[in-house]
C-alpha positions in Angstrom: 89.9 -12.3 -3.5 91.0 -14.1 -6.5 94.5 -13.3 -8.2 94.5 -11.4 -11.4 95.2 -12.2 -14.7 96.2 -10.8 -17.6 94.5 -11.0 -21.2 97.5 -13.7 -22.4 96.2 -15.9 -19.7 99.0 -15.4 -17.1 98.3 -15.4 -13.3 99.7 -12.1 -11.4 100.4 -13.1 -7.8 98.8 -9.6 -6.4 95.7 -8.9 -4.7 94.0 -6.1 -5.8 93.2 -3.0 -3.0 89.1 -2.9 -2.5 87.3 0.2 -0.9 87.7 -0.7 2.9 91.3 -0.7 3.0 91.8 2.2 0.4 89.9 4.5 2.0 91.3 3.9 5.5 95.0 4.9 3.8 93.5 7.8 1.6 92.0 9.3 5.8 95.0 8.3 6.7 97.5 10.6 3.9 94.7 12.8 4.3 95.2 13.8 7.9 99.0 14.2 7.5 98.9 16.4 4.6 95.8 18.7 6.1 97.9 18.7 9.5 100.8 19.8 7.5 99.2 22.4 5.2 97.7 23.6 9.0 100.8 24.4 10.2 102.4 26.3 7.4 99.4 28.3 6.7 99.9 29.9 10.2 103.4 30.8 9.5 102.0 32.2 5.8 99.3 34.1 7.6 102.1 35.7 10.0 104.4 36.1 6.6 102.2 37.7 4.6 100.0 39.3 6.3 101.3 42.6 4.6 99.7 41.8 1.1 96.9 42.6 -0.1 93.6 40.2 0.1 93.9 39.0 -3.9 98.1 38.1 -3.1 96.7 36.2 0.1 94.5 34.3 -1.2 96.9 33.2 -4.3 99.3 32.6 -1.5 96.5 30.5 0.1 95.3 28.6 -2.9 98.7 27.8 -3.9 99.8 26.4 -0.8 96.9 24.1 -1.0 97.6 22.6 -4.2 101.0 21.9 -2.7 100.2 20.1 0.0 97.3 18.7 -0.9 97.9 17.7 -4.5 102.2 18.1 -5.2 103.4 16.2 -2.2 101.3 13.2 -2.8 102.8 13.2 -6.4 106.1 13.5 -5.0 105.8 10.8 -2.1 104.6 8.5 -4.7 106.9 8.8 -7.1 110.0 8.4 -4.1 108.3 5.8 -2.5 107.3 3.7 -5.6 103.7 3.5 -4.7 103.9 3.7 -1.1 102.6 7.0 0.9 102.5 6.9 4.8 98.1 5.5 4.9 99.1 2.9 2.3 102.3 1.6 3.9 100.1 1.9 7.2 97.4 -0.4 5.7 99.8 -2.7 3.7 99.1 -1.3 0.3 100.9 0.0 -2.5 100.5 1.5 -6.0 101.5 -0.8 -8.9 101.5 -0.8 -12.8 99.3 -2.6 -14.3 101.8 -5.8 -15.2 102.9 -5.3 -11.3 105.5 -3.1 -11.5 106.9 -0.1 -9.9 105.0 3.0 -10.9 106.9 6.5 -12.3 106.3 10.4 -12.0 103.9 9.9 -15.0 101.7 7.5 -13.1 101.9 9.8 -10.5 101.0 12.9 -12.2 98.2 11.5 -13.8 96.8 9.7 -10.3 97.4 13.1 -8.3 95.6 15.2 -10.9 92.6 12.8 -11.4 92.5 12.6 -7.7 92.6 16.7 -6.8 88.9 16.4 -9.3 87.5 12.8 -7.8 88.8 12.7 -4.0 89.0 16.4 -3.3 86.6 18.0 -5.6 83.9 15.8 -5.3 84.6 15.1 -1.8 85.4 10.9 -2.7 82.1 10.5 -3.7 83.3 9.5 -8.0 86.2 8.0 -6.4 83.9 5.7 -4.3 81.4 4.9 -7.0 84.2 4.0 -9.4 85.9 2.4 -6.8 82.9 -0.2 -6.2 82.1 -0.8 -10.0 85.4 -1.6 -11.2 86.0 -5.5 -10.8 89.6 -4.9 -9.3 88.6 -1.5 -7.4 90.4 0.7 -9.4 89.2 4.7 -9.5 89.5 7.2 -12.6 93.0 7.9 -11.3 94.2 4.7 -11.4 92.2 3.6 -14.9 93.5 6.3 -16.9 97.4 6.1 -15.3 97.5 2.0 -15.8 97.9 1.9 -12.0 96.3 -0.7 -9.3 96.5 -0.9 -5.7 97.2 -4.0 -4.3 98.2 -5.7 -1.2 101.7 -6.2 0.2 101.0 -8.1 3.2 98.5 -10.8 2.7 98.2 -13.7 5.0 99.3 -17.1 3.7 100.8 -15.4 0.7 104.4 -16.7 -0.4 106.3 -14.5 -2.8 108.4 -16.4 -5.4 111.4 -15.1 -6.5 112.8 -15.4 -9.9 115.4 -18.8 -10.5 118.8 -16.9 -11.0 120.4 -17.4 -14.3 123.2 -20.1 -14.5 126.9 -18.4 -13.5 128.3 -19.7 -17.2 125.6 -17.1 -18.5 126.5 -14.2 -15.8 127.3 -11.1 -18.3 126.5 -12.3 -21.3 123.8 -9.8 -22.2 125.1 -6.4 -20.7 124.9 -4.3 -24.1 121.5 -6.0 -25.3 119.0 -3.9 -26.5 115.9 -4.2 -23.7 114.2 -1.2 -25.3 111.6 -3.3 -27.7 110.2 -5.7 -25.3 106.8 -4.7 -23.8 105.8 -5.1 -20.4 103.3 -7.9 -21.1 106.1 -10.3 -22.9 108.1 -9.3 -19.7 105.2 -10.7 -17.4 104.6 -14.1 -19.0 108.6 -14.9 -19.1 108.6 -13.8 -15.2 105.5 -16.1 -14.2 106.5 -19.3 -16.2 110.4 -18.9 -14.9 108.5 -19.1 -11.1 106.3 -21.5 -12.2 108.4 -24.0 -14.5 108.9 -26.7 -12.0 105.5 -27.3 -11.4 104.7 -27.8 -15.4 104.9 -30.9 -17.1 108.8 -31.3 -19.0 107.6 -31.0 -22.3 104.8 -28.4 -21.9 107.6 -26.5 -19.8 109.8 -26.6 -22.6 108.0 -26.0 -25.6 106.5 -22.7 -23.2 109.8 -21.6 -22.8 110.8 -22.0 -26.6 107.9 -20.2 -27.7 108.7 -17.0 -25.1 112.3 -17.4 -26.1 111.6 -17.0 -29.8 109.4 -13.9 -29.1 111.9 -12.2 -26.9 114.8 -12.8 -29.5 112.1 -10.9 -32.3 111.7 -8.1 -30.0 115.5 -7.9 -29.5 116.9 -8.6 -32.8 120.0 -10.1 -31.5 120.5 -14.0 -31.8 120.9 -15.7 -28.4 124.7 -17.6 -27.9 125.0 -20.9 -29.6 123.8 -23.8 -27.4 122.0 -21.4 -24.6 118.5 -23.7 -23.4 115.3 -21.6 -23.7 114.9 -21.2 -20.2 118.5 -20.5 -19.2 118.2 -17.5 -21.8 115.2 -16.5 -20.4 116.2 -15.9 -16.6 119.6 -14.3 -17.4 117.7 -11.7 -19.5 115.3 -11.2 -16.7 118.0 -11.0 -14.9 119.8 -8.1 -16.9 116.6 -6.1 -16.6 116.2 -6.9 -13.4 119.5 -5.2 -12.7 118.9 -2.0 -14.8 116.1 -1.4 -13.4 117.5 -1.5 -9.7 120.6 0.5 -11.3 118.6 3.3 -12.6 116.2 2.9 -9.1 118.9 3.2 -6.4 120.7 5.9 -8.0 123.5 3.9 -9.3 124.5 5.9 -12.8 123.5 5.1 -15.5 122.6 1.2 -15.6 124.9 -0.2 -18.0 123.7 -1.6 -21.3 122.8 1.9 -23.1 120.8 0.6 -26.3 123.5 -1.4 -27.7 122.9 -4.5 -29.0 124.9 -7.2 -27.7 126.7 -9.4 -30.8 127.0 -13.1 -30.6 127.5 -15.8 -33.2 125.0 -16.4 -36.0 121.8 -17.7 -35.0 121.1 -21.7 -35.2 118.2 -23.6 -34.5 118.3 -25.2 -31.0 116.3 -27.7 -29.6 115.1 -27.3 -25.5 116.7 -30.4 -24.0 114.4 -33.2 -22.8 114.4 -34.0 -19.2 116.9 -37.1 -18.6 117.2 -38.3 -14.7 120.4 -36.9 -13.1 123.0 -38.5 -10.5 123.5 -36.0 -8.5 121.4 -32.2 -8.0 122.6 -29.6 -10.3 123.2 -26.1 -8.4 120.8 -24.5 -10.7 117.8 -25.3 -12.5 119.2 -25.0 -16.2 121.4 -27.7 -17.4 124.9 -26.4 -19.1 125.1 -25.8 -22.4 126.2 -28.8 -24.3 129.0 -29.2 -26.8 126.9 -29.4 -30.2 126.8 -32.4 -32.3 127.1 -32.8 -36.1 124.0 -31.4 -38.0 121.0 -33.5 -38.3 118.5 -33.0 -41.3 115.1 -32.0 -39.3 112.6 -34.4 -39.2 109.7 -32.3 -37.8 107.3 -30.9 -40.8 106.8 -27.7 -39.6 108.9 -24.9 -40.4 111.7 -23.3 -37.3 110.7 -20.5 -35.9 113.0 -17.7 -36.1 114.1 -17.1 -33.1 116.5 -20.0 -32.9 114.5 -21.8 -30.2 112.0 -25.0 -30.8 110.4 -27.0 -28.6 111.0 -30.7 -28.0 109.7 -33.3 -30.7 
């Protein structure tokens, strides 16, 4: 299976779910939820077995939709994308850019699902399934959602480069609200991938995504921040609202404020010079800036603040 990638060229390290696998989990959830909605329609027959034949079978039909529709929802909304088949076959519900899916995703999956898997007994699940280049079914085009597979062999996850510590809570109150999930994407893959790209391709990349973040933001970065240290600490600071407002931690902090720093200035990504001795992180500390320098290149800044090297 080959990785996918998005429509700005940027390789997602997940492998997309095909029909073997996804309909082993759906038999799977299937049996638990039918064994479950088994055993409380005997104790409903037992309960209301005093009602009349129209209040039984509402009793009946509504039980079904519970089990058989509403807990599904629920499970995989709780579990991120993960009910008991697909954690059993090492799958998992994702967004679209690889993130963790919501109720809405849910919701929509569940309902498409009660009319494609249960309806029409997996037959328009199947046939969408096998037509769709990344096996997606109806549920899953019209919520934004793909299965994918946790536990390939020979994969190696790689984690996001930590910001530098001179950068730790500098961008608590910035506004995160404007940036979409595909600009979110491209910074993650090139801050995994920047040691493997040539210097000056790597920093003029990470000028260009800096720029675009700071316009989506509107709040100038801190004087003398490289590109691609101001990239991972915002990662960073959504990284940790996101696991704030996931664990159950209050409200993660950072409510829509913007965060104010000095006026904006153009700065250059510094060029790669050989070091002594290994630096703890991978972004060189901010250096004390010189006098000002007319520019010499003929295009125009950009206005983010961020160029790339000359």
């Amino acid at each position: 299976m080959s990785e996918l990638v998005t429509g700005d060229a940027v390789v997602l390290g997940l492998r997309p779910a095909r029909l073997p696998s996804r309909g082993l989990a759906f038999v799977l959830d299937l049996v638990v939820y039918f064994t479950g909605y088994q055993l409380i329609n005997i104790g409903l027959i037992f309960a209301i077995s005093s009602l009349d034949e129209a209040a039984f079978a509402a009793v009946a039909v509504g039980g079904f939709l519970l089990f058989m529709v509403g807990i599904p929802i629920a499970v995989e909304t709780l579990s991120h994308g993960r009910s008991l088949g697909k954690l059993a076959c090492g799958l998992r519900v994702v967004r679209d850019d690889g993130g963790p899916i919501r109720f809405r995703h849910a919701l929509v999956r569940g309902a498409m699902g009660a009319v494609e898997l249960l309806g029409t007994s997996g037959i328009v699940a199947c046939v969408a399934s096998l037509v769709s280049e990344r096996g997606r079914r109806l549920g899953d085009v019209f919520a934004g959602t793909l299965v994918v597979r946790e536990r390939v062999p020979g994969a190696r996850v790689v984690p996001v480069p930590p910001p530098p510590p001179w950068l730790a809570g500098r961008f608590t109150g910035l506004d995160l609200s404007g940036v979409p999930d595909g600009l979110w994407l491209a910074v993650r893959q090139y801050l995994t991938r920047m040691n493997q790209l040539d210097p000056r391709v790597g920093a003029a990349m990470a000028a260009r995504l800096a720029d675009d973040l700071v316009a989506r933001t509107g709040t100038p970065p801190p004087p003398g921040v490289p590109a691609a240290a101001y990239l991972a600490a915002v990662v960073h600071e959504r990284q940790s609202r996101d696991a704030a407002r996931a664990f159950g931690r209050g409200q993660a902090h950072g409510g829509g404020r913007p965060a104010v720093f000095g006026p904006a200035a153009p700065y250059a990504a510094p060029a790669p010079t050989p070091s002594p001795a290994p630096h703890p992180h991978p972004y060189p500390a901010p250096a004390v800036p010189a006098a000002p320098v007319a520019p010499v290149a003929p295009e125009q800044p950009r206005s983010g603040g961020f160029a790339p090297p000359a």
